[in-house]
N, CA, C and O atoms as a printed pandas DataFrame, in Angstrom:
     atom_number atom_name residue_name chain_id  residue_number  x_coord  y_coord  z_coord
0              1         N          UNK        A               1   13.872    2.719   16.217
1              2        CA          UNK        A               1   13.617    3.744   15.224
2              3         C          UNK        A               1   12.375    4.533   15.669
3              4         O          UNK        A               1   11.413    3.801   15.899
4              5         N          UNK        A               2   12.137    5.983   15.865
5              6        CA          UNK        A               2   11.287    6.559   16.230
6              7         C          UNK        A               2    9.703    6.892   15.268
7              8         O          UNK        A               2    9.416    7.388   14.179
8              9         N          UNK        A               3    9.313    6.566   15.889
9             10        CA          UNK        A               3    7.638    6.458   15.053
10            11         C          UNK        A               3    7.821    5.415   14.154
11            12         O          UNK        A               3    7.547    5.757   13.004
12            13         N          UNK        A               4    8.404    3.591   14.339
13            14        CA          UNK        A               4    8.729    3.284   13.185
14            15         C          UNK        A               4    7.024    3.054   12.753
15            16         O          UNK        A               4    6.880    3.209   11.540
16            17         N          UNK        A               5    5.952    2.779   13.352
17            18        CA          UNK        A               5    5.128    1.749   12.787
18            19         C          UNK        A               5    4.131    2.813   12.305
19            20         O          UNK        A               5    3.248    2.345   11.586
20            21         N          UNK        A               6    4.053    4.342   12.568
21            22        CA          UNK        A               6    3.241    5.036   12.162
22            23         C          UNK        A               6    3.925    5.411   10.579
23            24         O          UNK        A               6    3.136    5.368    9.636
24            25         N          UNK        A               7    5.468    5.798   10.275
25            26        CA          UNK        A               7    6.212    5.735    9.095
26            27         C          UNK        A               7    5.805    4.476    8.775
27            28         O          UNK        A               7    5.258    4.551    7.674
28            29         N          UNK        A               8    5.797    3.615    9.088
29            30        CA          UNK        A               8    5.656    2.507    8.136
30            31         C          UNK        A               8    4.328    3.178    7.355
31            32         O          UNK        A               8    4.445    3.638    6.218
32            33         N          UNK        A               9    2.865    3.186    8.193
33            34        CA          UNK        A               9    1.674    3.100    7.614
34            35         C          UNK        A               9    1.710    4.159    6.717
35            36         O          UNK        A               9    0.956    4.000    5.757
36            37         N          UNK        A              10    2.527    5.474    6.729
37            38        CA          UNK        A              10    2.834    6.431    5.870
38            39         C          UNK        A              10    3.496    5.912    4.654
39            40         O          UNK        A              10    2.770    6.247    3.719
40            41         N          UNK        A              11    4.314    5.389    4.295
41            42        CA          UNK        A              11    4.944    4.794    3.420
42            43         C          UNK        A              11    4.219    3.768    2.751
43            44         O          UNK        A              11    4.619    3.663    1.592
44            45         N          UNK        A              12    2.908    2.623    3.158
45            46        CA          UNK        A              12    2.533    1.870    2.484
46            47         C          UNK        A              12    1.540    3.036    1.897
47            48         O          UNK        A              12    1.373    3.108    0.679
48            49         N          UNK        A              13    0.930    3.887    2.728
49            50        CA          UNK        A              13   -0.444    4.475    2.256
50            51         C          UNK        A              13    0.461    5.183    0.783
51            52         O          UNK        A              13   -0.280    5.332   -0.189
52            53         N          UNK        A              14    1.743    5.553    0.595
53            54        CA          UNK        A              14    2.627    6.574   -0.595
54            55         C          UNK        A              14    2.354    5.369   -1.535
55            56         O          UNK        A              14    1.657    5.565   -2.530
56            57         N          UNK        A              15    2.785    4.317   -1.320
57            58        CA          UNK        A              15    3.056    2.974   -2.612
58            59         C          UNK        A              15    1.792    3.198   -2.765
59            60         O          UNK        A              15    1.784    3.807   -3.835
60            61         N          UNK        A              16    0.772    3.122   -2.439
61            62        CA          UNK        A              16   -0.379    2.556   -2.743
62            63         C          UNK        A              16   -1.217    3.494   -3.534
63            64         O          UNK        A              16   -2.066    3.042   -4.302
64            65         N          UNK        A              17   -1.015    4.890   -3.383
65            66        CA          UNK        A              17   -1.623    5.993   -3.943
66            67         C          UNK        A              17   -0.224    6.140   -5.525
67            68         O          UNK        A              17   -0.692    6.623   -6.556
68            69         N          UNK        A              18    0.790    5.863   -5.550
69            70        CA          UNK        A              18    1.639    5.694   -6.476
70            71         C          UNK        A              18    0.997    4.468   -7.361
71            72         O          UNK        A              18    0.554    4.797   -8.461
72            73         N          UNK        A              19    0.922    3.353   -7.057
73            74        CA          UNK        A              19    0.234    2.431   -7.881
74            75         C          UNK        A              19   -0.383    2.970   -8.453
75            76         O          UNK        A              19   -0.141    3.224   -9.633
76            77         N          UNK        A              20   -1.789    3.485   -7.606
77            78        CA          UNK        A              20   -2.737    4.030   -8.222
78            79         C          UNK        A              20   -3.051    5.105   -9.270
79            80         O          UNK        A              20   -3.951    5.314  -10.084
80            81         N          UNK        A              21   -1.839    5.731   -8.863
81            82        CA          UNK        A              21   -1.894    6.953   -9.317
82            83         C          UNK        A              21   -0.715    7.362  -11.240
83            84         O          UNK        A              21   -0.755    8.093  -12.230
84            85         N          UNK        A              22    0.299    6.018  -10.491
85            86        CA          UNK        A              22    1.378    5.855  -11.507
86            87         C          UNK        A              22    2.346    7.273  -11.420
87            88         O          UNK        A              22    1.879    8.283  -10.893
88            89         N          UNK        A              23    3.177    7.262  -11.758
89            90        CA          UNK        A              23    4.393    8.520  -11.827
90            91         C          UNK        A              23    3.803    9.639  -13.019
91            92         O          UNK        A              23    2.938    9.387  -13.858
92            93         N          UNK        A              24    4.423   10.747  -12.862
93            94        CA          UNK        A              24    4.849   11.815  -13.690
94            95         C          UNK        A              24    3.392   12.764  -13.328
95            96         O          UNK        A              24    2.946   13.476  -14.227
96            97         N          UNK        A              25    2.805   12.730  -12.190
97            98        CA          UNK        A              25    1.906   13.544  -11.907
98            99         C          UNK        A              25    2.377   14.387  -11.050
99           100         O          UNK        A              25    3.350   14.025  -10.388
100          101         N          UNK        A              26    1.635   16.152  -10.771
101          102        CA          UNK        A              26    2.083   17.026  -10.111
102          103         C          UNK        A              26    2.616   16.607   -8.579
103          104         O          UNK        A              26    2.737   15.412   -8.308
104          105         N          UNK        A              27    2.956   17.732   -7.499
105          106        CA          UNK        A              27    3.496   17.141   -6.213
106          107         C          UNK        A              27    1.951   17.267   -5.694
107          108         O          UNK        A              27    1.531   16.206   -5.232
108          109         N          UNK        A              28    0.813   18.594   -5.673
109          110        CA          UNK        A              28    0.095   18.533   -5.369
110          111         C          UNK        A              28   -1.103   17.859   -5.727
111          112         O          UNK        A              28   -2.232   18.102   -5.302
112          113         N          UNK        A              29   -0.627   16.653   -6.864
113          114        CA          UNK        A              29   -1.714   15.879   -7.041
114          115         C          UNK        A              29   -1.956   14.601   -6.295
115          116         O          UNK        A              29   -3.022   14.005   -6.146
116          117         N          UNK        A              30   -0.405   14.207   -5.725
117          118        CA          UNK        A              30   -0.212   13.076   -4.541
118          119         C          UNK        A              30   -0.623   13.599   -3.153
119          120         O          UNK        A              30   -1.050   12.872   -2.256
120          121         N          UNK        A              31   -0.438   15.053   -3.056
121          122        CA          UNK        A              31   -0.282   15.100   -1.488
122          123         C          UNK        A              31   -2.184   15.294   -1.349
123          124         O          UNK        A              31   -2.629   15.069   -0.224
124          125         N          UNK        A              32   -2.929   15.580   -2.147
125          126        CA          UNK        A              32   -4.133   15.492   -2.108
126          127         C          UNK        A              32   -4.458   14.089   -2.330
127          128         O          UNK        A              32   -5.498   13.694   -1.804
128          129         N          UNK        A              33   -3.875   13.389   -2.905
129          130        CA          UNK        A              33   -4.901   11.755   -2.338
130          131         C          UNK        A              33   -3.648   11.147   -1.305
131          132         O          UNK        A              33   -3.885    9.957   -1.098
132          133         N          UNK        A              34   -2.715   11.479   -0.778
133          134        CA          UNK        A              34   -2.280   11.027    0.326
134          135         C          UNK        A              34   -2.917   11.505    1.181
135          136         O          UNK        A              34   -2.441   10.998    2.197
136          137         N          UNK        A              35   -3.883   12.315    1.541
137          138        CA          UNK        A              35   -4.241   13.259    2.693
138          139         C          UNK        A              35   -5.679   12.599    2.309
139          140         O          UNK        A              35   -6.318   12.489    3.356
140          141         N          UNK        A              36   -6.417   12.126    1.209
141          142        CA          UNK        A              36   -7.777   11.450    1.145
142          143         C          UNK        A              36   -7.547   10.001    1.642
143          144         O          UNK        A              36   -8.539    9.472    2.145
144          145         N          UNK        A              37   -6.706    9.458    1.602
145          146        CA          UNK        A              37   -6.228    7.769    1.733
146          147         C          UNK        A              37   -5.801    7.857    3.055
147          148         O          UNK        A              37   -5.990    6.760    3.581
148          149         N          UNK        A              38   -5.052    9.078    4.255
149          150        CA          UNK        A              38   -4.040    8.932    5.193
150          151         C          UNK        A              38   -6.315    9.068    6.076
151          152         O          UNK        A              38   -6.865    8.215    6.773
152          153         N          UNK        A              39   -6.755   10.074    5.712
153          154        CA          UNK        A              39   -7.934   10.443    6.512
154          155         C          UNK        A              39   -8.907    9.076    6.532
155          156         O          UNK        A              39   -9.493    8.807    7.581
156          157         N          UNK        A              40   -9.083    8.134    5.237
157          158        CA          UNK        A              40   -9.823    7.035    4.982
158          159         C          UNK        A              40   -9.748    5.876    5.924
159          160         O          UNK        A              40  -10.563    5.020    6.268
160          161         N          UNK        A              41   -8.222    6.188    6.296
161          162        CA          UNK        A              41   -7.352    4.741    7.202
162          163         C          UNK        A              41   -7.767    5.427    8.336
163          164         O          UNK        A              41   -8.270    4.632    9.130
164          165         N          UNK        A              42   -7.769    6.354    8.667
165          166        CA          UNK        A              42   -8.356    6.655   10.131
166          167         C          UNK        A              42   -7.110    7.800   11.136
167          168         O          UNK        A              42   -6.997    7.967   12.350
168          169         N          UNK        A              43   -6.226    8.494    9.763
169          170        CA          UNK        A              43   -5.271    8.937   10.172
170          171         C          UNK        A              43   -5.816   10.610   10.106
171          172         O          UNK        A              43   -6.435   11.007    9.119
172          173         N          UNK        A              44   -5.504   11.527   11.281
173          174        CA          UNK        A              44   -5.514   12.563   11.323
174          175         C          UNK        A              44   -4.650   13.484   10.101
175          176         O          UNK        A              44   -3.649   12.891    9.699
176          177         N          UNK        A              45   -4.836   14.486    9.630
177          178        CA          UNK        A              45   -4.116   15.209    8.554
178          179         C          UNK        A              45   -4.214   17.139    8.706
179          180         O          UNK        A              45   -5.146   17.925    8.535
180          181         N          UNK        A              46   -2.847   17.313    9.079
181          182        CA          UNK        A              46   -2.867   18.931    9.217
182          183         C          UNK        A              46   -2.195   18.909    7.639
183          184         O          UNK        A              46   -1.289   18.175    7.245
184          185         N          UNK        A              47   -2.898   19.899    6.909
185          186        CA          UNK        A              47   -2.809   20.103    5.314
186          187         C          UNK        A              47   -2.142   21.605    5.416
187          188         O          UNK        A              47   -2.753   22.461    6.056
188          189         N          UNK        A              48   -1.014   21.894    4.847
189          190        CA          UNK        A              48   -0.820   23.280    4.596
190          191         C          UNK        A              48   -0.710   24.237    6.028
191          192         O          UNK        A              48   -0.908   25.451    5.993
192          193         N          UNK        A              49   -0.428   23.632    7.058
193          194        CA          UNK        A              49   -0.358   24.534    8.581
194          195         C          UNK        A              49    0.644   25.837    8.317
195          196         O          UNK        A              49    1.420   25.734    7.366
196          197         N          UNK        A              50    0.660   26.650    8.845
197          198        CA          UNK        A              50    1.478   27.262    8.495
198          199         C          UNK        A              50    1.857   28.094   10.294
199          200         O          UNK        A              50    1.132   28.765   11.029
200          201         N          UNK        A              51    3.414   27.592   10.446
201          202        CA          UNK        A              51    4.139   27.821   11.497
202          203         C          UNK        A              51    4.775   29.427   11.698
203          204         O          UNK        A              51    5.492   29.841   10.787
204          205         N          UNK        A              52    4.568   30.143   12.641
205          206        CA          UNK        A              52    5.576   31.358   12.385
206          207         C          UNK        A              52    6.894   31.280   12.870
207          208         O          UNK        A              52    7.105   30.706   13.939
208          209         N          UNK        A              53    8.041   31.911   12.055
209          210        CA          UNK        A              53    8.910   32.028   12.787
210          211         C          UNK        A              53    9.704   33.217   12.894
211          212         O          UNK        A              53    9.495   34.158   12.127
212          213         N          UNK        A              54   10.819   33.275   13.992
213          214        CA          UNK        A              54   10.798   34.052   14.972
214          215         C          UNK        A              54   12.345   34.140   14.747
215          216         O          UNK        A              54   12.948   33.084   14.558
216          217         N          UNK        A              55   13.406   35.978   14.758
217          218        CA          UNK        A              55   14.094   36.247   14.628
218          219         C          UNK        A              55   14.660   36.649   15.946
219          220         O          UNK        A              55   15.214   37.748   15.913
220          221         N          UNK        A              56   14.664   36.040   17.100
221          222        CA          UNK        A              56   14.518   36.839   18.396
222          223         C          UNK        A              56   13.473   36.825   18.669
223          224         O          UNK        A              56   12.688   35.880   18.746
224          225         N          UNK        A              57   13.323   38.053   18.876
225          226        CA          UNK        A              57   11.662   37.978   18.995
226          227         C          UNK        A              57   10.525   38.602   17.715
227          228         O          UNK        A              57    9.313   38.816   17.738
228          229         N          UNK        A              58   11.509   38.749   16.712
229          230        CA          UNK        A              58   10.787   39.492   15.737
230          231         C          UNK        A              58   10.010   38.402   14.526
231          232         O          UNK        A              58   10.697   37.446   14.166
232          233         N          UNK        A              59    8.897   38.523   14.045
233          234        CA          UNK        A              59    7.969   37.575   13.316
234          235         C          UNK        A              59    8.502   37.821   12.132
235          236         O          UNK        A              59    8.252   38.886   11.567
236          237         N          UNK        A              60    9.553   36.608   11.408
237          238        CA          UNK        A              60   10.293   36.917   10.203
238          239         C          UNK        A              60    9.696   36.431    8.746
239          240         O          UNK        A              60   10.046   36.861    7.647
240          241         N          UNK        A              61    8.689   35.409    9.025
241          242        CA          UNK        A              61    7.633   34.630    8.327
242          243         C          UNK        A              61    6.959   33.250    9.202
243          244         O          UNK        A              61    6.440   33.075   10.304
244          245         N          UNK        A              62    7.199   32.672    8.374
245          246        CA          UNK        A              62    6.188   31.687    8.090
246          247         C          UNK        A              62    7.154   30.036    7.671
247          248         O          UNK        A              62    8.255   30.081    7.124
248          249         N          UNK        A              63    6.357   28.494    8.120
249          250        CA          UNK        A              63    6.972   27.941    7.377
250          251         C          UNK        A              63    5.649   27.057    7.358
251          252         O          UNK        A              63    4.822   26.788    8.229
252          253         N          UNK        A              64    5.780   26.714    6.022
253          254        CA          UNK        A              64    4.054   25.629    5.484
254          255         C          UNK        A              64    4.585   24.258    4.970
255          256         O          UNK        A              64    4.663   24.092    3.753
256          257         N          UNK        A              65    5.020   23.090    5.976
257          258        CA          UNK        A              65    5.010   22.233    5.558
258          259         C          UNK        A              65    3.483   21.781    5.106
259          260         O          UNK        A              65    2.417   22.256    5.498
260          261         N          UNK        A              66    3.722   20.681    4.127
261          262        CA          UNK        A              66    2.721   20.189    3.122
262          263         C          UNK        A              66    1.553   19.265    4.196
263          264         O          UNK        A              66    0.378   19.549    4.430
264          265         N          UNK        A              67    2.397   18.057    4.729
265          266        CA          UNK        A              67    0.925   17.435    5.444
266          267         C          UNK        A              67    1.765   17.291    6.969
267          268         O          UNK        A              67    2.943   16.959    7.105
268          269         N          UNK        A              68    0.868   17.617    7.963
269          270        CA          UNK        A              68    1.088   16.924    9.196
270          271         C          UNK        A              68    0.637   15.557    9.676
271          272         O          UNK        A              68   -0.549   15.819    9.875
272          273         N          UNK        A              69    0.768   14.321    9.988
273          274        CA          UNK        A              69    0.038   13.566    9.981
274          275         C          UNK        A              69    0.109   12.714   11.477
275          276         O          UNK        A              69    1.243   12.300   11.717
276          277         N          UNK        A              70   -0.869   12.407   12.459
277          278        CA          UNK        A              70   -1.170   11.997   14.006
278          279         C          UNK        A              70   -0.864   13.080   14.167
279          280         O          UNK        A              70    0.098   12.688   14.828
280          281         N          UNK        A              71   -0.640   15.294   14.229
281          282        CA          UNK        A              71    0.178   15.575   14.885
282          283         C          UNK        A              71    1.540   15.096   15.500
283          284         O          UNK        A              71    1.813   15.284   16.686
284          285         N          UNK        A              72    2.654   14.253   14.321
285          286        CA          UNK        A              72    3.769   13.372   14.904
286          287         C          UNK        A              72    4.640   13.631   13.959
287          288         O          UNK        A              72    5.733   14.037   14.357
288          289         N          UNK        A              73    4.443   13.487   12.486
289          290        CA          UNK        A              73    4.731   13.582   11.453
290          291         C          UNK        A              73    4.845   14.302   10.452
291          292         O          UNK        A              73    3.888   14.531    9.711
292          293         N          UNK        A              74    5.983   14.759   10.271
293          294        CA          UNK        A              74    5.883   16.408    8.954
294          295         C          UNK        A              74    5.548   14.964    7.290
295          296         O          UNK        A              74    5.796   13.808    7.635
296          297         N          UNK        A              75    5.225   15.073    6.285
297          298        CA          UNK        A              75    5.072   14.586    5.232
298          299         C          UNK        A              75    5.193   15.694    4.268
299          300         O          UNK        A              75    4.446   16.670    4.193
300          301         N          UNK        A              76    6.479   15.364    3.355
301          302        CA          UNK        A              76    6.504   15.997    2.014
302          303         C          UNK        A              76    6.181   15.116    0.865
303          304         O          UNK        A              76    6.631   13.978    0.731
304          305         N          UNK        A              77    5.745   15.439    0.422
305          306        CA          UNK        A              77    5.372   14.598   -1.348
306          307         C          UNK        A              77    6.478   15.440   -2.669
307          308         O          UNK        A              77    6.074   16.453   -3.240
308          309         N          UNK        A              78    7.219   15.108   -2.838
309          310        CA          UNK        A              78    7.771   15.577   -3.980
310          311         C          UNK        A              78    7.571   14.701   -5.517
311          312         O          UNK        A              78    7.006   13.612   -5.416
312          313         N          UNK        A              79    7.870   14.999   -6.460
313          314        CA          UNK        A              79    8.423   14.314   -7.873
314          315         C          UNK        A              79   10.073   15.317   -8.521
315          316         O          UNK        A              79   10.185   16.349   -9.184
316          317         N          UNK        A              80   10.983   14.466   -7.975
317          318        CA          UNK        A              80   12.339   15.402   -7.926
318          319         C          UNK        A              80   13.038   13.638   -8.482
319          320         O          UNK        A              80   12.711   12.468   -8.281
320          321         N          UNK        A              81   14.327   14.490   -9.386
321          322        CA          UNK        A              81   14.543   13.131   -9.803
322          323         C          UNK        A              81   15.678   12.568   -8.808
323          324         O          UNK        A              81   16.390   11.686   -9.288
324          325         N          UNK        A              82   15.909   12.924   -7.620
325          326        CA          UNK        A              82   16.311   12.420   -6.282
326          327         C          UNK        A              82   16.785   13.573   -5.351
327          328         O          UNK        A              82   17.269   14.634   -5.744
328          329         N          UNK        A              83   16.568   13.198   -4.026
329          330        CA          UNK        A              83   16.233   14.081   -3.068
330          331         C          UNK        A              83   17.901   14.705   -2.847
331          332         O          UNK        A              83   18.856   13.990   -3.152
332          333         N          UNK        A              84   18.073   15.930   -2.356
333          334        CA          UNK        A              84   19.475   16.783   -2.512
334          335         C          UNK        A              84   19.362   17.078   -0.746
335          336         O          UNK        A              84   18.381   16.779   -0.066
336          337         N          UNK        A              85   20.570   17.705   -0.255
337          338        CA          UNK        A              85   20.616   18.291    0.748
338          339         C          UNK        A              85   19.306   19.484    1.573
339          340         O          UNK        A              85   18.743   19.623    2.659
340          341         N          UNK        A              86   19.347   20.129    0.208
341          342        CA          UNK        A              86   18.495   20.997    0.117
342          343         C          UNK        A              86   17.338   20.554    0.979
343          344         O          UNK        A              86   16.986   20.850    2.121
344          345         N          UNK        A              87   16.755   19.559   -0.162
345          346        CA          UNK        A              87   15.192   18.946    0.596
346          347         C          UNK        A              87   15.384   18.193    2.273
347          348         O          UNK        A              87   14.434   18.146    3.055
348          349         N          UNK        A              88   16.564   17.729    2.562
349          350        CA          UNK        A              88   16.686   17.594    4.070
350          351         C          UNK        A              88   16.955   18.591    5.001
351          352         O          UNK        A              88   16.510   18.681    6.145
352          353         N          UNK        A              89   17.878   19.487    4.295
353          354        CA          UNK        A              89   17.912   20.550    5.372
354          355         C          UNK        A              89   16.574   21.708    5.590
355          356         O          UNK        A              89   16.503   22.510    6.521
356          357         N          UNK        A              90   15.521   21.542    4.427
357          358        CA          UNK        A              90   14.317   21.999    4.896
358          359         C          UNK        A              90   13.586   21.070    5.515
359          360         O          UNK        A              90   12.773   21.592    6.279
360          361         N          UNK        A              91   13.546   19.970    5.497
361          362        CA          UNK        A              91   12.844   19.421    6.774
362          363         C          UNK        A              91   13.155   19.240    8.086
363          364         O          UNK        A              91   12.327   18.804    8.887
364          365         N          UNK        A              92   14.591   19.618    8.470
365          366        CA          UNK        A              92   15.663   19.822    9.371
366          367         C          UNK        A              92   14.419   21.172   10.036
367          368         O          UNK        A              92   13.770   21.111   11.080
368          369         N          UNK        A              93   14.429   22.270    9.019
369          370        CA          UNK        A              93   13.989   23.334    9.947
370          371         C          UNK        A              93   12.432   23.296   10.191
371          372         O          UNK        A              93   11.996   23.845   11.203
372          373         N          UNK        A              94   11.468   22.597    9.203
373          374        CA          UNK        A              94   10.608   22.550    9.639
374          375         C          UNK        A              94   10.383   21.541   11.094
375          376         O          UNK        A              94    9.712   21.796   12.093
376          377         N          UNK        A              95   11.068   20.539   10.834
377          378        CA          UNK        A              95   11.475   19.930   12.266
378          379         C          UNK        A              95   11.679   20.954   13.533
379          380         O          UNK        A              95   10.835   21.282   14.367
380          381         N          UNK        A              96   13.087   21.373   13.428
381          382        CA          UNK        A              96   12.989   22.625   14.217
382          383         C          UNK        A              96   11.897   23.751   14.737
383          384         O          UNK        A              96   11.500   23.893   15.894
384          385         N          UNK        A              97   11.584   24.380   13.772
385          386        CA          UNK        A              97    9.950   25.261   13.648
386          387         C          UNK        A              97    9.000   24.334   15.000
387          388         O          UNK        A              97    8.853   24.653   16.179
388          389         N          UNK        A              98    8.530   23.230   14.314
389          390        CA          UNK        A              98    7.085   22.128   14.539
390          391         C          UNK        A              98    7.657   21.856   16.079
391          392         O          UNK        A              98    6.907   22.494   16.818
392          393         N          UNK        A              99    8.476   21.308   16.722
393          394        CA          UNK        A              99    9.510   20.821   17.557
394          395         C          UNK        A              99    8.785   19.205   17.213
395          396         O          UNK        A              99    8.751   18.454   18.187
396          397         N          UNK        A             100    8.322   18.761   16.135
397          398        CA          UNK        A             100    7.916   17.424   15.646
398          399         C          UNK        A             100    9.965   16.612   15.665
399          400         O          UNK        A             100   11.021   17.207   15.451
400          401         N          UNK        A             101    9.742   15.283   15.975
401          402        CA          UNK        A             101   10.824   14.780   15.650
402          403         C          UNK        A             101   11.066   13.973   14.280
403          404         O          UNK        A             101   12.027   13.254   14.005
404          405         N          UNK        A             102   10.186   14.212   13.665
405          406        CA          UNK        A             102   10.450   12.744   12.306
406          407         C          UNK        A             102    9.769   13.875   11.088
407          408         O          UNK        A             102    8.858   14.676   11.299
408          409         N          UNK        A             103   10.396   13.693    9.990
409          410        CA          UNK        A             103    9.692   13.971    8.504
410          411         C          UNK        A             103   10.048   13.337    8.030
411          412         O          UNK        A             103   11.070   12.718    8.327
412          413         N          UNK        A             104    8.988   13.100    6.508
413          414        CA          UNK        A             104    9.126   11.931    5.825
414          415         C          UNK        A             104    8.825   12.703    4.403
415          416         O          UNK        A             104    7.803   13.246    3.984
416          417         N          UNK        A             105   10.617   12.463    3.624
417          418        CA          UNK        A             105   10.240   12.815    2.522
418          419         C          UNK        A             105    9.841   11.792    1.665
419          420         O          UNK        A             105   10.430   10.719    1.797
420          421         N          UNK        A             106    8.732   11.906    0.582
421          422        CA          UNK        A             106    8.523   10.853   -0.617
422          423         C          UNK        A             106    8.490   10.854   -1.776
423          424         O          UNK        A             106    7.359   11.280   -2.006
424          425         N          UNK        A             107    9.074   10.620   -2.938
425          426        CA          UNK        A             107    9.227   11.047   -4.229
426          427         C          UNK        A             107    8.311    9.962   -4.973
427          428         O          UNK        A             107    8.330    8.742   -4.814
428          429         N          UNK        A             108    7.628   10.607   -5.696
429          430        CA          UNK        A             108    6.775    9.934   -6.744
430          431         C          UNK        A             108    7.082   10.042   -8.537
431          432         O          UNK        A             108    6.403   10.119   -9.561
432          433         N          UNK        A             109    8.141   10.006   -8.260
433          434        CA          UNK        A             109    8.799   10.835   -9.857
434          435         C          UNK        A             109    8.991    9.052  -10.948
435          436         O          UNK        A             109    8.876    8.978  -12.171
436          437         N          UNK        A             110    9.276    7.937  -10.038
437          438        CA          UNK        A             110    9.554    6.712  -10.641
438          439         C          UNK        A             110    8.259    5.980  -10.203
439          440         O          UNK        A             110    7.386    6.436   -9.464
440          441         N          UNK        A             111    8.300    4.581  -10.881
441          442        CA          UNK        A             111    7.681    3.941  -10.743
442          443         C          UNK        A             111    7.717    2.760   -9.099
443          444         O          UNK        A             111    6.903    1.930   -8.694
444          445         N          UNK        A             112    8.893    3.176   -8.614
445          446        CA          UNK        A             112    8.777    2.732   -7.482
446          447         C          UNK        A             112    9.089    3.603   -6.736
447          448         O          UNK        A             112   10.194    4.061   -7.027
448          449         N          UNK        A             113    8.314    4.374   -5.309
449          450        CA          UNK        A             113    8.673    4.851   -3.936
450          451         C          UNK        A             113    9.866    5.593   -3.804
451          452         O          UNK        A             113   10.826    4.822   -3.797
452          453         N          UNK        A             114   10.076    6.343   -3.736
453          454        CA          UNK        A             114   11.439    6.565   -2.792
454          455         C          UNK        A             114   10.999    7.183   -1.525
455          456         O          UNK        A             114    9.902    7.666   -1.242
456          457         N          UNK        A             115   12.104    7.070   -0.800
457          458        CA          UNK        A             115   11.731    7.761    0.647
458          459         C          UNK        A             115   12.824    8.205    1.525
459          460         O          UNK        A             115   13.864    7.552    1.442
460          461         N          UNK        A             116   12.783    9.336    2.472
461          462        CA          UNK        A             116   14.191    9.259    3.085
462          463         C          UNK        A             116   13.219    9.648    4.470
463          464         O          UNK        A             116   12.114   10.099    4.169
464          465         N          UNK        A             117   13.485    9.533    5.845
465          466        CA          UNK        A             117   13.702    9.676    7.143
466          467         C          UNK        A             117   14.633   10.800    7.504
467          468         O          UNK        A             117   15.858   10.722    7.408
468          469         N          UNK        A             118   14.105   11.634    7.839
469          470        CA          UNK        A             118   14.582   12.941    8.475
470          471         C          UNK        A             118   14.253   12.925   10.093
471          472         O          UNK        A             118   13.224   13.519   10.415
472          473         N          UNK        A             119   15.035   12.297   11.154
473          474        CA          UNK        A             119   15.034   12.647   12.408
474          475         C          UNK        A             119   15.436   14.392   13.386
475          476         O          UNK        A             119   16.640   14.647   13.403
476          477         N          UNK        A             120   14.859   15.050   13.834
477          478        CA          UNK        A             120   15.311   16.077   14.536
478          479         C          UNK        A             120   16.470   15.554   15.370
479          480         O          UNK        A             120   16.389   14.688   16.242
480          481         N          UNK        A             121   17.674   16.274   14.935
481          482        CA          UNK        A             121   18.338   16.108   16.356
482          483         C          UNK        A             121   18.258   17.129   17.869
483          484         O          UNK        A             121   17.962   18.313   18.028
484          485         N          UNK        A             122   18.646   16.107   18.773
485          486        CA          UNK        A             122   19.042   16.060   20.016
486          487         C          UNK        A             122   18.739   17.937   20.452
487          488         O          UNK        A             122   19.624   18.655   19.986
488          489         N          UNK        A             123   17.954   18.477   21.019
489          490        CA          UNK        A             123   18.203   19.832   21.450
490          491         C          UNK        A             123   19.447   20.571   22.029
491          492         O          UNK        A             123   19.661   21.777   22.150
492          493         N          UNK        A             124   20.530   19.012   22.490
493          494        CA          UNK        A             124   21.451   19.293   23.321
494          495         C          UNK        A             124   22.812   19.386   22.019
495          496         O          UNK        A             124   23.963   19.807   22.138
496          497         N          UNK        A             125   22.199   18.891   20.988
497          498        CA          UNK        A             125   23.247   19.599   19.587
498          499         C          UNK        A             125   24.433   17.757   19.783
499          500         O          UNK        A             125   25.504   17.490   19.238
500          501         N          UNK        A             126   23.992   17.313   20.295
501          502        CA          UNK        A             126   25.313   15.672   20.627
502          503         C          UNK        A             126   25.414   15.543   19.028
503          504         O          UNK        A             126   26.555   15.456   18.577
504          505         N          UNK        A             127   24.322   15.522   18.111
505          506        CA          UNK        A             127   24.361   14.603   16.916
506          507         C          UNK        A             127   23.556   15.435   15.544
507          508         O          UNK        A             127   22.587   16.189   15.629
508          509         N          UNK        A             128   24.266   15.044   14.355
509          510        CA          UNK        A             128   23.621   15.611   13.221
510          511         C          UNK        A             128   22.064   14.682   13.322
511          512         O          UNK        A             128   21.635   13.982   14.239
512          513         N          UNK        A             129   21.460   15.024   11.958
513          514        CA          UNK        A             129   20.258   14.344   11.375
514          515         C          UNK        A             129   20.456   13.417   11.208
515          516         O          UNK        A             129   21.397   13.097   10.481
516          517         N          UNK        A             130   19.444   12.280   11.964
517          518        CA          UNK        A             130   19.501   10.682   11.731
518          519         C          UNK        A             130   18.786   10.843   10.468
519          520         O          UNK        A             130   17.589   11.122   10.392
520          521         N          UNK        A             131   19.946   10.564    9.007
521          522        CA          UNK        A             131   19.043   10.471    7.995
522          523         C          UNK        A             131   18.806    8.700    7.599
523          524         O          UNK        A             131   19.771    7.943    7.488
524          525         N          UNK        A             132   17.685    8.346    7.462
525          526        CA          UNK        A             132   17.374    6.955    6.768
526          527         C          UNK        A             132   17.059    6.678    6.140
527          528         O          UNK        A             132   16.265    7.619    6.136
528          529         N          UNK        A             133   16.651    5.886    4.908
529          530        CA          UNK        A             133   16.004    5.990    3.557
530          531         C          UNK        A             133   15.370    4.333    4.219
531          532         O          UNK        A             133   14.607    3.648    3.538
């Protein structure tokens, strides 16, 4: 599994700020103490980067995933009452965008974790999204 042990430390640092924090709070109230707790452990944190992207060659916008984390890792924080296509196929492109291989979505909406694994696929197109929860 790719980046498993750095996802892991991402995923305990989510439970642990969820404990703390308990459910039914904003998205940007987790991804600010995930990004105080990911920096505490000794983990690097790109907050709010914002990627351009490109129509050809023409500058069509922008894409701002929420946290970067080692430079390895896209991190979304949501509270959604479960994750849809939608939320994978935008981490599909921020994947794409970043040329990062792994995002990690996390929902804080319950009292326990959720999480799904968003792998980039293959440049050579062999395979969809290794999705994993």
């Amino acid at each position: 599994m790719i980046h498993e042990e750095l996802s892991g430390r991402i995923i305990g640092i989510a439970m642990d700020v969820l404990n703390e924090l308990r459910p039914g709070l904003d998205e940007r109230l987790y991804e600010s103490a995930m990004t105080i707790e990911l920096l505490r452990r000794g983990h690097s944190v790109s907050v709010q980067n914002s990627f351009p992207v490109f129509y050809r060659t023409e500058l069509i916008g922008t894409l701002i995933p929420d946290l970067i984390v080692d430079n390895t890792v896209i991190v979304d924080p949501k509270v959604v009452s479960g994750f849809t296509e939608t939320h994978v196929a935008q981490m599909v492109g921020y994947l794409n965008i970043t040329e990062l291989e792994l995002a990690l979505l996390l929902n804080f909406k319950n009292a326990r974790l959720d999480w799904k694994r968003v792998v980039r696929e293959p440049k050579n197109g062999e395979s969809g999204p290794d999705l994993q929860a």
